[in-house]
N, C-alpha and C positions, 0 to 999 in steps of 0.2 A: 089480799095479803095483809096480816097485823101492819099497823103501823111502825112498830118497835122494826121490823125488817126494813118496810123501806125507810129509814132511820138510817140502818147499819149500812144498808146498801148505798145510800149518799153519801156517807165515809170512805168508802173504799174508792180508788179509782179505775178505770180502764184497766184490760190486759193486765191483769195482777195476778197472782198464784194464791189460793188462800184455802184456808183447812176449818172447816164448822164443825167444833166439838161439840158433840150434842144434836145433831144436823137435825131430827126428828124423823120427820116424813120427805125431808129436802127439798121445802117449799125455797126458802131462801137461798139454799143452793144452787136451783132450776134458775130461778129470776136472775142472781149472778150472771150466770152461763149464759141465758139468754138476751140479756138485756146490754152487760156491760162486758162480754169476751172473757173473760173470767176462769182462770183454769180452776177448777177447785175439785176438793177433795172432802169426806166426809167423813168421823168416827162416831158413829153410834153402840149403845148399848142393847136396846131393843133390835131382834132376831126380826121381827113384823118390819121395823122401821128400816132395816138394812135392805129387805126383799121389795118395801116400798119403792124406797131410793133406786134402786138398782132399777127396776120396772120403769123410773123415768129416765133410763139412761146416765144414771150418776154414778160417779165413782167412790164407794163408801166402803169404808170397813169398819167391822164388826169389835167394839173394844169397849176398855174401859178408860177414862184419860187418867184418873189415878196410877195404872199402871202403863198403859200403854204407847202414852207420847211420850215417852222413852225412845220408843222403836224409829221416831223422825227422826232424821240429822238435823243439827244445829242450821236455822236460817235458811230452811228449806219450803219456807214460804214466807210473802210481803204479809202477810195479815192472817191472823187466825180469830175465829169467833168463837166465845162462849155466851149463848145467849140463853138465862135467867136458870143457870146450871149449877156456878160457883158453891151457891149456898147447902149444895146435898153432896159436897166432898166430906172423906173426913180430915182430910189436909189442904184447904183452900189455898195456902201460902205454896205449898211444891207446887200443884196445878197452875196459880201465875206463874211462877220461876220458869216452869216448863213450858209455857205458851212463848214468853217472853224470851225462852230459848228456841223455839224451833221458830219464830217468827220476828220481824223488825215490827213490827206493830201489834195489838190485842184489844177487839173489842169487847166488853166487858161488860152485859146488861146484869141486871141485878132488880130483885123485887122488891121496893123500901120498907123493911118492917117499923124504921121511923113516920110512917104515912098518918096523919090523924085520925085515919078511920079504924088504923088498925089498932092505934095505939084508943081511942073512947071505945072500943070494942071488946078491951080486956079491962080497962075502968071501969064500965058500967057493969059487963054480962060476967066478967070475971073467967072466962073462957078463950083459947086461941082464936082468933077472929080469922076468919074464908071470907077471902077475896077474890075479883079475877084474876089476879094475880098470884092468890095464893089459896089455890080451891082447895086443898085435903085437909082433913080432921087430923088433931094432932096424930092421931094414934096411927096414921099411915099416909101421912105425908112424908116424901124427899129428902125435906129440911131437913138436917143438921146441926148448921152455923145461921142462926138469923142474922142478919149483916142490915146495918141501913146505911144511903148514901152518906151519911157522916164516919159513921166507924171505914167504907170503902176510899176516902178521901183521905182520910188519917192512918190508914194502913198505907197506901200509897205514897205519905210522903214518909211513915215512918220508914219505910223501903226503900224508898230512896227512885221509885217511879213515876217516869213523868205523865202528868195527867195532860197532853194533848189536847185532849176535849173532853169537858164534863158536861153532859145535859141529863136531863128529869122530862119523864114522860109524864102528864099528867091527861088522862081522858085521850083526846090528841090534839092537847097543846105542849109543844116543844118550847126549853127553853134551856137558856145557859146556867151553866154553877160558875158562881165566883166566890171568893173569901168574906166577901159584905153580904151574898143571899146566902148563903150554905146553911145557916139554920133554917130561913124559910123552907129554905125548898127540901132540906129532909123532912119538915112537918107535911109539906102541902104537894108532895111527888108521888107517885105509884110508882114508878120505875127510873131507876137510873143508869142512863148509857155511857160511857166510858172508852176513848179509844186511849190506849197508853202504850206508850213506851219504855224501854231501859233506859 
């Protein structure tokens, strides 16, 4: 299992209800269910990824979160995950609003296009740089909204959301955000984790 899950999965507690947007093949979903009692639920986009899920016994439906976490009632789960998804909306700001509706909590991974390899990448080669993190050519990649943990940290306080927990995944060393690192670590992070609140 990526490290970035069991990340999330330490987040989350026992017997909680919770909804993975984006769920994929519903490796993190399974581990949940199995590991920590976990009711959970799934919304994926990919038709393969739904018949995946389903084939381990998961409960997933077929959507898109742009439109379709509509369809949750408000507070119908303790936690919902979007893990390293935000960035290929084309309204990243309603997809929070809507997490942070249908959920008392949201965790919130993200690929740091602030990262220093990405950023001497387009310095030197003058080209979008591929990463593990971010493997597709411009021309058919996801992306949308490039976002790095600095712009996610100041979108958060411009909104008025509470940042819970801010950490940066680098390789797999985990570490905290605070307001004294926060430049560091959007230069020297590949990924930033985020559980947040209203």
């Amino acid at each position: 299992m990526k490290k970035e899950f069991q990340i999330i999965s330490d987040l989350i507690e026992k017997n909680q209800r919770v909804l993975d947007v984006g769920c994929g093949d519903g490796t993190l979903m399974k581990h949940l269910k199995d590991t920590k009692n976990v009711d959970t639920r799934g919304l994926e986009i990919s038709k393969s990824n739904v018949q995946t899920c389903i084939g381990k016994g998961l409960t997933v439906i077929e959507g898109n979160a742009e439109t379709d976490l509509k369809q949750f009632p408000s507070l119908s789960f303790d936690y919902v995950i979007l893990s390293q998804t935000l960035q290929a909306f084309y309204n990243p700001e309603k997809v929070i609003d809507d997490l942070l509706r249908v959920a008392n909590k949201a965790i919130v991974t993200i690929p740091n296009f602030g990262y220093w390899k990405v950023r001497l990448h387009l310095l030197l080669k003058g080209t979008m740089p591929i990463t593990k993190h971010l493997p597709n050519e411009w021309y058919n990649t996801p992306n949308l909204h490039m976002c790095t943990i600095k712009d996610f940290v100041n979108f958060c306080s411009k909104k008025n959301i509470n940042l819970f927990k801010s950490l940066t995944l680098n390789k797999n060393n985990l570490s905290a955000i605070n307001s004294k690192n926060l430049n560091l670590k959007n230069l020297f992070s590949e990924l930033g984790i985020f559980l947040i609140e209203k």
